[in-house]
C-alpha positions as CSV (number, residue, x, y, z in Angstrom):
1,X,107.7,104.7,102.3
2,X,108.4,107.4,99.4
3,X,111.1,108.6,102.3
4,X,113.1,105.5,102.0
5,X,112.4,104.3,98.0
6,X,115.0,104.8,95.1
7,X,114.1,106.2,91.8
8,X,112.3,103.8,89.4
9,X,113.0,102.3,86.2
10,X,112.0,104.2,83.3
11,X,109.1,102.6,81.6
12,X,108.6,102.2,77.5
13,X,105.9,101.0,75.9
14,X,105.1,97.2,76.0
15,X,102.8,93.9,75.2
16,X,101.0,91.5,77.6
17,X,97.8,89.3,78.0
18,X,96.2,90.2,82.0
19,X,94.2,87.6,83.6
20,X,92.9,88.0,87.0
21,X,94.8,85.9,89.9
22,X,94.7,85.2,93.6
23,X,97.6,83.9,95.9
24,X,98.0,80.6,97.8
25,X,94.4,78.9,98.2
26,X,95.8,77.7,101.5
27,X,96.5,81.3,102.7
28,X,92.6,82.5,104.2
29,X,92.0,86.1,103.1
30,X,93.1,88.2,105.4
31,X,96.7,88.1,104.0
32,X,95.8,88.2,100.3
33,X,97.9,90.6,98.2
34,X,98.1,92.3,95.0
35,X,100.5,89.7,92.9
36,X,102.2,90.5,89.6
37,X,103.6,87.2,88.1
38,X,105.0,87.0,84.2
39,X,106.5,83.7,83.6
40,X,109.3,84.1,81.1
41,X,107.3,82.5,77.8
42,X,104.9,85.5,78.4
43,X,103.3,87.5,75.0
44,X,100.5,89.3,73.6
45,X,98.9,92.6,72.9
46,X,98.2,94.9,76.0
47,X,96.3,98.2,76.5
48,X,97.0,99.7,80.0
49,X,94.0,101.6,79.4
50,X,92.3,98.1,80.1
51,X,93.3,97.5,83.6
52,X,91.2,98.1,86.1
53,X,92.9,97.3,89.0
54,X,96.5,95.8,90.2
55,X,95.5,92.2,91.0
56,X,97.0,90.8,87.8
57,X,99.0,87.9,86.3
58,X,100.7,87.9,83.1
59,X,100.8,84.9,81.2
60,X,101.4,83.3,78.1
61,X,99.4,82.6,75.0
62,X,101.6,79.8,73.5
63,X,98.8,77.4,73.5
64,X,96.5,79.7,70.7
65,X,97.0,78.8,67.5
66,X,99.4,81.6,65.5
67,X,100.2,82.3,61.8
68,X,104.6,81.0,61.6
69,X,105.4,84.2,59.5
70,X,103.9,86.4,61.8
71,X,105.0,85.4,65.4
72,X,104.0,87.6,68.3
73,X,106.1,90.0,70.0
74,X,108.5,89.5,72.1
75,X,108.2,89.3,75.9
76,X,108.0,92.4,77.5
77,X,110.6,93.0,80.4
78,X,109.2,92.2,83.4
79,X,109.5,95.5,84.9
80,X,107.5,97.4,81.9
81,X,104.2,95.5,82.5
82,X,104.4,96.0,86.3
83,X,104.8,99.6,85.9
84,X,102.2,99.7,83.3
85,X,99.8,98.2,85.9
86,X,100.5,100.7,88.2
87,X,99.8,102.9,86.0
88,X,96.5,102.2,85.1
89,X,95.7,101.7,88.8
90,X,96.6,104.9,90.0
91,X,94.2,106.2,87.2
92,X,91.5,104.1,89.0
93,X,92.8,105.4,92.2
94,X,92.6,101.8,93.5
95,X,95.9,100.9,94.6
96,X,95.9,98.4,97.8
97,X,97.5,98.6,100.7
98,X,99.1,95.3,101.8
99,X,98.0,94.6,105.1
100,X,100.4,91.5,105.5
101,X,103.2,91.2,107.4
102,X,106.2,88.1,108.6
103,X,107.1,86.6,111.7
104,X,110.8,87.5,113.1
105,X,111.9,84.2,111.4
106,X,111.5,85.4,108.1
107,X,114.2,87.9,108.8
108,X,116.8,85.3,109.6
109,X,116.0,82.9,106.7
110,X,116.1,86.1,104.6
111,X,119.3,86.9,105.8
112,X,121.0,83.3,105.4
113,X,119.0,82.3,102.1
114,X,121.3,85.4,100.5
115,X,124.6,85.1,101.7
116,X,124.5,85.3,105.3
117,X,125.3,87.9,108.1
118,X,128.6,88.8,106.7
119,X,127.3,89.8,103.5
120,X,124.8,92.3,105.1
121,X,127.1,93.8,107.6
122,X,127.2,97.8,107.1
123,X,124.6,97.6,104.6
124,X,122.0,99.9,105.2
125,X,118.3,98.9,104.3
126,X,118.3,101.1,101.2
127,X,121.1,99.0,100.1
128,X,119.7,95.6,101.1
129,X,116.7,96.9,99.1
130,X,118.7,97.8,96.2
131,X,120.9,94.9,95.8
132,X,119.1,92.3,97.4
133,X,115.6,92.3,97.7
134,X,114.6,94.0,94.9
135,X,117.1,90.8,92.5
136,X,115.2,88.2,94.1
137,X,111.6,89.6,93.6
138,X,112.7,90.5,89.8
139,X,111.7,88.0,88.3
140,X,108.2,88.4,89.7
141,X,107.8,92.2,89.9
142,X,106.6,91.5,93.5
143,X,106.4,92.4,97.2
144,X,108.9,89.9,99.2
145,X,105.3,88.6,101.4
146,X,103.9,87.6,98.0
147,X,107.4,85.6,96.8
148,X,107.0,83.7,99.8
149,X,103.6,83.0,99.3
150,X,103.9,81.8,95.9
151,X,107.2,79.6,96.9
152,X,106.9,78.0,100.3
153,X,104.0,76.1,102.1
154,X,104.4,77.8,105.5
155,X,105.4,81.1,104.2
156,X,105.3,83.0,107.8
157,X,103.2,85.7,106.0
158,X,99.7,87.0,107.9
159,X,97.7,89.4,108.5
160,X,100.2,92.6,110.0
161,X,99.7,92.9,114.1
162,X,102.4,95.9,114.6
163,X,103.6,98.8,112.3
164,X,107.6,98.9,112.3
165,X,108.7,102.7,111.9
166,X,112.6,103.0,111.1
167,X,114.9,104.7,108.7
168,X,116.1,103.0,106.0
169,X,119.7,104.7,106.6
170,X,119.7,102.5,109.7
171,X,122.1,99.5,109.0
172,X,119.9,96.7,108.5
173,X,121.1,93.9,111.0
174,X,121.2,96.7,113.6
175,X,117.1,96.7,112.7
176,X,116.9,93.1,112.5
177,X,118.8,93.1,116.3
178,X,116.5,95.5,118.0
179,X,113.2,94.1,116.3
180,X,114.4,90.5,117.7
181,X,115.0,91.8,121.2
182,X,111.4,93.6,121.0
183,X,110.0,90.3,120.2
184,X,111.8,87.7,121.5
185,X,108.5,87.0,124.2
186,X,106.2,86.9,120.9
187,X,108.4,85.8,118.2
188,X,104.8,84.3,115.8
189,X,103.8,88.4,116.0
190,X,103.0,89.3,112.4
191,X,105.3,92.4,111.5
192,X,104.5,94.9,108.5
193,X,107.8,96.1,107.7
194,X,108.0,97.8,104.3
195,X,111.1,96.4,102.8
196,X,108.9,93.1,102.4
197,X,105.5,94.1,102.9
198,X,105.5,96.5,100.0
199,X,106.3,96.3,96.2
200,X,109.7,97.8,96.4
201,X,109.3,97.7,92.3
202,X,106.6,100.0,92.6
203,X,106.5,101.8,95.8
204,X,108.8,104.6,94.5
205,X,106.1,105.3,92.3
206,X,103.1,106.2,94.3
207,X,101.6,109.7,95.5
208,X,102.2,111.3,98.4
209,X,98.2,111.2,99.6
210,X,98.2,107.6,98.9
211,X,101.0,107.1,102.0
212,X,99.5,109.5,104.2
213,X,95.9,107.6,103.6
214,X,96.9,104.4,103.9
215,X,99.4,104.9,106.7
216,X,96.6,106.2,108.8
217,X,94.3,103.0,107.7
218,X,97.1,100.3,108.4
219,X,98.4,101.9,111.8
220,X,94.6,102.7,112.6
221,X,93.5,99.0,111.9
222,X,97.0,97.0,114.0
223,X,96.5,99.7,116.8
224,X,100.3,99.4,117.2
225,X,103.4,101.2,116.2
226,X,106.6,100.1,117.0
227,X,109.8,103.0,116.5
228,X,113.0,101.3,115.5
229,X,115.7,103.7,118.1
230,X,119.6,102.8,116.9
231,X,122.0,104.4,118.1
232,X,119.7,105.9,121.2
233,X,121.7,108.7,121.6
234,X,121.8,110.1,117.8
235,X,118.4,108.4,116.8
236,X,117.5,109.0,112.9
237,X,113.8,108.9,113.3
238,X,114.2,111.9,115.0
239,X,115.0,113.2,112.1
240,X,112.9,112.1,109.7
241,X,109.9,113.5,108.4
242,X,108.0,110.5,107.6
243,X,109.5,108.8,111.5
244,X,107.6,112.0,112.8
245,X,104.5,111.7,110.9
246,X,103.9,108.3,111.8
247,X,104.5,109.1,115.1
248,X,101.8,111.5,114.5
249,X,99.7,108.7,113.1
250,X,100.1,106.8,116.2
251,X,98.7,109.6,118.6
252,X,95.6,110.4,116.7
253,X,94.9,107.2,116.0
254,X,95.0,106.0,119.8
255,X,97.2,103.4,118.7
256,X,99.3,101.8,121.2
257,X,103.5,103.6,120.9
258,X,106.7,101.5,121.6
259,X,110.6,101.6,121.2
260,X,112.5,98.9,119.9
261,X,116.2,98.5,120.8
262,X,118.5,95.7,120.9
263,X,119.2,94.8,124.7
264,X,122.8,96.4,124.9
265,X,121.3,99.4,123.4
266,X,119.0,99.4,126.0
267,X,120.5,98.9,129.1
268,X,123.2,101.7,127.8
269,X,120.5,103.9,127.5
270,X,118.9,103.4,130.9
271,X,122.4,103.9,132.4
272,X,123.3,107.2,130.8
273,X,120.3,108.9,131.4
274,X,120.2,107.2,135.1
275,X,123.7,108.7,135.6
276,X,122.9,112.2,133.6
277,X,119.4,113.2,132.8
278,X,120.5,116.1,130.9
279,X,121.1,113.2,128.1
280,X,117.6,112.7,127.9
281,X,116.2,116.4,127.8
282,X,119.2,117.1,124.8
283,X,117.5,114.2,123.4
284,X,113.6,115.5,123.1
285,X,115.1,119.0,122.3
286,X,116.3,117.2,119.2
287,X,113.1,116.2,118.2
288,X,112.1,119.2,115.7
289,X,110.0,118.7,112.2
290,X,110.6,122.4,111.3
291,X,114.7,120.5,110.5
292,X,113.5,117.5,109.8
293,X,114.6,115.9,106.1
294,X,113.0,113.4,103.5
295,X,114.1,111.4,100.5
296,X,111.7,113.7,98.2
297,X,111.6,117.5,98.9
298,X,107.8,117.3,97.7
299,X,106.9,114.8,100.6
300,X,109.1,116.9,102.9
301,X,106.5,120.0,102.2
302,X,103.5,117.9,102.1
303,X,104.5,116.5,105.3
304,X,105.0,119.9,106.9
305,X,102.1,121.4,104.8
306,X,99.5,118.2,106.6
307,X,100.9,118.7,110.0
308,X,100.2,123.0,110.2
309,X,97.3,122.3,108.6
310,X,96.3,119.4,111.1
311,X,97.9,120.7,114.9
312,X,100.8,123.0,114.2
313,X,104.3,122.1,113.5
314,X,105.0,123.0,117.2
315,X,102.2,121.3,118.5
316,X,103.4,118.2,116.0
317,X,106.9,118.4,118.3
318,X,105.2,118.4,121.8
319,X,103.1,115.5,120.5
320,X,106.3,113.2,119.7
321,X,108.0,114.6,122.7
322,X,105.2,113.9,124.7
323,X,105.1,110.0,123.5
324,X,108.8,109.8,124.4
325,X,108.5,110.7,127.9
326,X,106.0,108.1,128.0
327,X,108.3,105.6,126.8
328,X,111.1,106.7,129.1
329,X,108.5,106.5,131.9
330,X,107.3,103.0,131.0
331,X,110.7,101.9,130.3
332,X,112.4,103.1,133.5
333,X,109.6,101.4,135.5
334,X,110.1,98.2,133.8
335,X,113.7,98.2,134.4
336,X,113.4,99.2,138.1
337,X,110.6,96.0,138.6
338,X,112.6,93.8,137.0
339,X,115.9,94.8,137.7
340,X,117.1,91.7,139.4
341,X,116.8,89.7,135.9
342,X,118.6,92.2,133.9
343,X,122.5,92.1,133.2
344,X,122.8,94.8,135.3
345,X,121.7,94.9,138.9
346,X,121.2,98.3,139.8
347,X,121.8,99.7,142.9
348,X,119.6,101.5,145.3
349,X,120.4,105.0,144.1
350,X,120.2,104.3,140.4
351,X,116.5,102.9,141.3
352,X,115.7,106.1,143.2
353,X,117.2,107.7,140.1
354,X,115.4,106.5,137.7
355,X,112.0,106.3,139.8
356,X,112.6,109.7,139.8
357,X,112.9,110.5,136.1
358,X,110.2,108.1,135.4
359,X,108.0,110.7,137.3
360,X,109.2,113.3,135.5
């Protein structure tokens, strides 16, 4: 999301030979992706004006036979023919969305294959993006789902079941935490969560209409959004434009709305609000798009521009409010049915408490 991306490298001119390419043959087609791949013996002459769309590999031409005193050019960066290709598909208008997603397990390995938990405490995802993701996909110019297809057999890539909504100023195992509690029943659930389902080399770069269009398609198509809430009681989506739209999304879309939080996150929750439902009522009064903030100002105003146009900014508000009181009452149901498995047994007047609220 343009909300969550950091400014791109700066792109100069450059030289390479495109050939068309497809991922794993053992992968069926459903979770086929646009793939960018230069191997480092890469060379020849390039027009971006060729390119007609951005499912490209760049490859070398040391086979052809060349003239010794006039050798080609020299490889060009990696990054330079990726953004070229982007480029020339955004002329086209014909830029993909990746539909493809990971099991829960993929977080974990991604976590230990880069220097384990300690090295990602207190990083937010912007900065696992920035100094992690984005050095192991380098080399390829390409989404994290599509490294994994090209390295491992059983890459835990598929086609995407649930949308993750979060804020990238979250810290990242506090994510990772919640998303694991939310599916610890169906840990094989295919997740499309942007850090690895998009090109984080190119994201950055794309228009504002391309999000809002293909946002609407994806969640549309997995009929399923899941909100990313940590801490509960200061929750950043809340304040994020692009949480709120996709919210939005969700609603008009019919799709199905839910709230991930790790289970001590949870159970806090519950009892605060059990104990002072004031907590929850400051809590939807926070929700407000008029103060809501974005990485780019110019998706701030589209945002806000879309959403008068659409309902109303004050009608956008009741609509998220509305889809958290749902939440609270399905949550507070759950909790009072299955209270006697939880960690905390509550008592008769906490049930009649929250049975209460959940009415509300």
């Amino acid at each position: 999301m343009r909300d969550k991306m950091s400014t791109p490298p700066s792109v100069n001119g450059t030289s390479a030979a495109i050939c068309v390419s497809a991922p794993r043959d053992s992968l069926n087609e459903a979770t086929k992706i646009p793939q960018i791949v230069v191997p480092p013996d890469s060379s020849s002459s390039f027009d971006d004006s060729d390119v007609g769309g951005v499912d490209v590999t760049v490859k070398g031409i040391g086979s052809l036979s060349l003239d010794p005193d006039h050798p080609p050019p020299p490889a060009p960066p990696p990054v330079v023919a990726a953004a070229a290709i982007v480029a020339a598909a955004k002329k086209e208008k014909d830029v993909p969305f990746p539909k493809v997603g990971v099991r829960f397990s993929v977080f974990v390995q991604f976590i230990m294959d880069n220097g384990g938990y300690d090295r990602f405490r207190d990083m937010t995802t912007t900065q696992v993006s920035d100094s992690v993701l984005k050095v192991v996909t380098k080399k390829r110019q390409c989404s994290y789902c599509e490294l994994l297809q090209f390295e491992k057999e059983d890459p835990g890539v598929g086609k995407a079941e649930v949308f993750i909504s979060h804020a990238w100023k979250y810290k990242f195992l506090d994510v990772v935490s919640a998303l694991e509690n939310h599916f610890k029943d169906k840990p094989d659930t295919f997740i499309w969560f942007d850090l690895f389902s998009n090109n984080q080399h190119l994201a950055a770069d794309l228009p504002f209409e391309w999000w809002t269009n293909t946002f609407q398609s994806a969640i549309q198509e997995f009929g399923r959004t899941v909100m990313v809430l940590a801490p509960w009681n200061d929750p950043v989506p809340f304040t994020r434009a692009w949480c709120l739209f996709e919210i939005f999304i969700t609603v008009i879309t019919d799709s199905k709305f839910e709230v991930a939080m790790c289970e001590s996150e949870r159970d806090s929750f519950i009892r605060t609000i059990c104990s002072d439902h004031r907590v929850f009522y400051k809590m939807l009064a926070d929700i407000d798009v008029h103060k809501s903030e974005a990485w780019n100002p110019d998706d701030l105003a589209s945002i806000k521009e879309v959403a008068e146009r659409e309902v109303g900014l004050d009608q956008l508000n009741l609509i998220v409010k509305g889809k958290m009181r749902e939440w609270v009452e399905t949550t507070l149901k759950n909790a009072t049915e299955h209270s006697d498995g939880s960690d905390h047994v509550y008592n008769e007047e906490e049930l009649d408490r929250m049975m209460a609220l959940a009415s509300i």
